[in-house]
Every structure is written in C-alpha cells, then in structure tokens.
C-alpha positions in Angstrom: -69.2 -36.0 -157.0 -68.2 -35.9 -153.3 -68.0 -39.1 -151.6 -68.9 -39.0 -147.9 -67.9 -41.7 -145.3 -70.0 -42.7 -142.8 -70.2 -45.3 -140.1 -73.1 -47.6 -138.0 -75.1 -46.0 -135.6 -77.3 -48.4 -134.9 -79.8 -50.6 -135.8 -83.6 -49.3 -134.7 -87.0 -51.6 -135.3 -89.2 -50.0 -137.2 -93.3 -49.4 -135.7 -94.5 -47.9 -139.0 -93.3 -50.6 -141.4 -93.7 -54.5 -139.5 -91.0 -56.8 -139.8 -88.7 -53.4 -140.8 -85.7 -52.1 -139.3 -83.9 -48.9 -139.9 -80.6 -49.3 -140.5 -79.1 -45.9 -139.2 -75.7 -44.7 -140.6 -73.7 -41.4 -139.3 -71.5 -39.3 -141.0 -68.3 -39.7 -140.1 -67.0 -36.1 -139.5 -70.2 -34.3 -139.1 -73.8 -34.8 -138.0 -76.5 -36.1 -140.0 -77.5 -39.2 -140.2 -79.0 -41.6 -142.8 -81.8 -44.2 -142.1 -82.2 -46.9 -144.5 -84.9 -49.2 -144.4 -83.9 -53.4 -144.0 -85.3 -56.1 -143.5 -85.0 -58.7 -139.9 -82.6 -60.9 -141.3 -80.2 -58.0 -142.4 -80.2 -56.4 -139.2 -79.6 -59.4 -137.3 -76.7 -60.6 -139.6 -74.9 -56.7 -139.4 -75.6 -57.1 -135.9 -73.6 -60.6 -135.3 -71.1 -58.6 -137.4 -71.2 -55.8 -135.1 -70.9 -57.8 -131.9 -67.5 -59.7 -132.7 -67.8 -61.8 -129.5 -71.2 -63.4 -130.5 -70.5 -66.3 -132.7 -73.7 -68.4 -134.1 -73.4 -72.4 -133.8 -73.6 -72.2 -138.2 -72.5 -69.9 -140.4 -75.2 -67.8 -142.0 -75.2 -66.3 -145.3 -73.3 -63.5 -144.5 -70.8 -65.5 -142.9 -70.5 -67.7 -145.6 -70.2 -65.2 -148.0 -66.9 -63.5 -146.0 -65.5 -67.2 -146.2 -65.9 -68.1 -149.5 -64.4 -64.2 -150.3 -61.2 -65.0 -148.4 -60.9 -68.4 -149.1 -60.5 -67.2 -153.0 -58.6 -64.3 -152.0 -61.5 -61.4 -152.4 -61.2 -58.4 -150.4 -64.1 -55.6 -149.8 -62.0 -52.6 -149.8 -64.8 -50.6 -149.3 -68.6 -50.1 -150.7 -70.4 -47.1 -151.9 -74.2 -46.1 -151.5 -74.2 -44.8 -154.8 -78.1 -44.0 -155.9 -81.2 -43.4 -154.2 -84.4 -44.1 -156.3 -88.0 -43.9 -154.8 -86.7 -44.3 -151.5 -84.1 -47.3 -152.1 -80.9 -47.2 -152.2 -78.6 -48.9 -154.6 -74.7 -49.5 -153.0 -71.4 -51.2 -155.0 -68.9 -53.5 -153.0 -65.2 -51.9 -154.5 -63.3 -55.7 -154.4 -60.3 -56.7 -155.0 -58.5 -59.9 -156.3 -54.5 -60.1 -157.6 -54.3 -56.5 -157.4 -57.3 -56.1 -159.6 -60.6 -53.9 -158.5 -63.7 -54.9 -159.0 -67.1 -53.6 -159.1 -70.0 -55.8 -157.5 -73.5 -54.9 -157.5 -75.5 -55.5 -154.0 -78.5 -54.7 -152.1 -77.5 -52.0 -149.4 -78.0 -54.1 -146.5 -75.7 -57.1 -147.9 -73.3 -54.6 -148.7 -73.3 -53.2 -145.2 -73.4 -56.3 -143.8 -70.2 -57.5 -145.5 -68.3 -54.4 -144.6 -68.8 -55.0 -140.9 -67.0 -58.8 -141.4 -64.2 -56.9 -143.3 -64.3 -53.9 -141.3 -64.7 -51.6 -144.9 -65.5 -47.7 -144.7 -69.0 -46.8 -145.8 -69.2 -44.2 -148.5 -72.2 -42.2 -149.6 -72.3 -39.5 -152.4 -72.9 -35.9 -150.8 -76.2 -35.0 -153.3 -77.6 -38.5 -151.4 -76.6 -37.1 -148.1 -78.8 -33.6 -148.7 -81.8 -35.4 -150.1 -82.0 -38.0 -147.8 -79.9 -37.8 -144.4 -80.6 -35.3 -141.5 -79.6 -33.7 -137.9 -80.7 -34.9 -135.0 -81.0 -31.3 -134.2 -83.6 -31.1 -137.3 -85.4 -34.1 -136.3 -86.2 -32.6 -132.7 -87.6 -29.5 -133.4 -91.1 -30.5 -133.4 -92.2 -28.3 -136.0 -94.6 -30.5 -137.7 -92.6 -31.3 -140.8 -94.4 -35.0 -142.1 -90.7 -35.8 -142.9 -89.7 -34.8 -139.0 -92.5 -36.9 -137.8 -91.8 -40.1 -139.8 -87.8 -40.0 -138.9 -88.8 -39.7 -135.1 -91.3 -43.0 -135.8 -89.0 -44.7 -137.7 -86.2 -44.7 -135.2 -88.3 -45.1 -132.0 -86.3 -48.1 -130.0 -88.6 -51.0 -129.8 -90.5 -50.5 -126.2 -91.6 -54.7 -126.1 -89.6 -57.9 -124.9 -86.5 -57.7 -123.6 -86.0 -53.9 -123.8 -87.6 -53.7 -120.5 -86.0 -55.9 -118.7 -83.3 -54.4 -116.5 -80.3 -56.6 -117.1 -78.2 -54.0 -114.3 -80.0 -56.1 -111.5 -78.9 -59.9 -112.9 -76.0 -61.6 -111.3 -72.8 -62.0 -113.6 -73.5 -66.2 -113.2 -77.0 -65.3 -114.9 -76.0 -62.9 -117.6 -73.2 -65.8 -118.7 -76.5 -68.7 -118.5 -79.1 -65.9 -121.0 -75.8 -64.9 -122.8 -75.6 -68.3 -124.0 -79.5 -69.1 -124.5 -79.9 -66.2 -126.5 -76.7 -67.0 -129.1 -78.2 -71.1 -128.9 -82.0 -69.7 -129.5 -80.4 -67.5 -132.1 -82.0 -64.1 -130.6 -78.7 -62.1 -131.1 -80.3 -59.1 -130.5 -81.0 -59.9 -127.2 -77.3 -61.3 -126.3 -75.6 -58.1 -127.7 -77.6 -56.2 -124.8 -76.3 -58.7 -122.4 -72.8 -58.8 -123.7 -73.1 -54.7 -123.3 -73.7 -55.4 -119.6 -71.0 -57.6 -119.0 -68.9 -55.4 -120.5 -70.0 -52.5 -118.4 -69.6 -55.2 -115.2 -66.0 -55.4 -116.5 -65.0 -51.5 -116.7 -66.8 -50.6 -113.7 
C-alpha cells in the first residue's frame, strides 16, 4: 500500500458536533485534505505544539509525554494513520530506542500531537486518502452532495469570541499585556492569534 505524507492545516471548531474540532491535515504534494474529528483538549495541546513560542506555566500531558520519551531515549520517527473504521481513524507512532523500531498503538489526535513536539512526518495510506480526504475545489462546488455540505460545516471557522476582535488596531504594548493573559488563563487559542499579529508587526 501507498503511504501518503501529509502535514497540519489547521485546526477548525466544529458547529455540528459541540465541544468538536476538526483536525484538518493536507497532503503534502497535492491537494486534498483530510478532516478528522478531536476533541478540545487535543486541539489545544497540537496547538501549543504548533505555536513553539507559547509555553504553558505546567507541562500538560502531551508535554510530559515528549519528556519522559527523551528522557529514556525514545524517538517518534514518524506515525501512520493506518485504518479508518466507521468514521475513526486508527494511527501507529513508528519509535525508536538503541536502534530498535517500535510499533505503539495511539489515538490519532495523541499521535498528531506528539509529532508536532518531535517535528515527525504524518503518513496516511492512499485507499484512506480516496475514501475519506477531498479538494477544496470539490468541497466548493455547491452541488448539493450531503458529503459537500457537511465538510463546508465542519470546517466553518468559529464566528464567536475573540475571532471578531480586530487585533490589527491594538498597540504592540497591549498585544505583549493579552499575549500573556491568554498563555496565564491558559486560552492558547487566543494567544496564537496574537502572537500571529506580532509577528506580522515584525515583518511589516
């Protein structure tokens, strides 16, 4: 079987499914994409893993789990979405210890979440890819497909809280002073968007 690698899109909440994100992952050297349904905590830890700059006052799971791996000299060389059944998907982490490989079973989203701490390739099987992934070109054609229709609900950004808040018209002293209540109230979501305008503030 064909492996295919993909990488992180983006995280999306999800208004069909409460409490549900949709983890969304690209192919690598083509265009469809795969949504895969976590839950808050996952997002936020592949988030914090994401944003590199963001560091939480303690460890969380995630965390822990990359420092307990190196600490005992475990490496995730990479992990593999592997099966889709009824809508879940089953992924392996590929580690290795002394030279030896190792096959670890894991929910999708710990997998992913571990990959971004070690900054491991993402591989799907191509049969998964067809059955499940798709084109953004296919998802806006309107034609009325149910499948269409739920893909364009699933990854509508969420339109509440601090998505409408325009961040572009904050002073650089203010981003700094929400930048770190949001890491100390532990709303990493939020600080990622501010760290994104900083960051624009810095190339412009």
């Amino acid at each position: 079987m064909v492996l295919v690698e993909m990488i992180i899109k983006g995280i999306s909440y999800s208004q069909g499914q409460s409490g549900a994100y949709a983890l969304i992952l690209l192919e690598a050297n083509g265009d469809r994409n795969l949504p895969i349904i976590i839950g808050a905590f996952e997002a936020q830890s592949i988030a914090i893993g994401l944003e590199k700059e963001i560091n939480p006052p303690r460890p969380i799971t995630h965390d822990l789990m990359h420092s307990c791996f190196v600490r005992y000299g475990i490496t995730v060389k990479q992990i593999i979405i592997h099966k889709l059944v009824d809508g879940v998907f089953y992924s392996s982490l590929i580690c290795v210890r002394d030279k030896i490989e190792e096959i670890i079973d894991a929910r999708t989203s710990d997998a992913v979440a571990l990959s971004v701490r070690y900054n491991a390739p993402i591989f799907t099987y191509e049969n998964i890819l067809k059955k499940a992934g798709f084109t953004s070109e296919k998802s806006n054609q309107g034609n009325g497909n149910k499948d269409d229709q739920w893909i364009k609900n699933f990854i509508k950004e969420q339109t509440s809280g601090d998505k409408e808040r325009d961040f572009s018209k904050i002073s650089i002293k203010d981003l700094k002073a929400l930048l770190k209540k949001f890491v100390k109230d532990e709303d990493y979501e939020s600080a990622a968007k501010v760290r994104d305008e900083l960051s624009k503030r810095k190339e412009g």
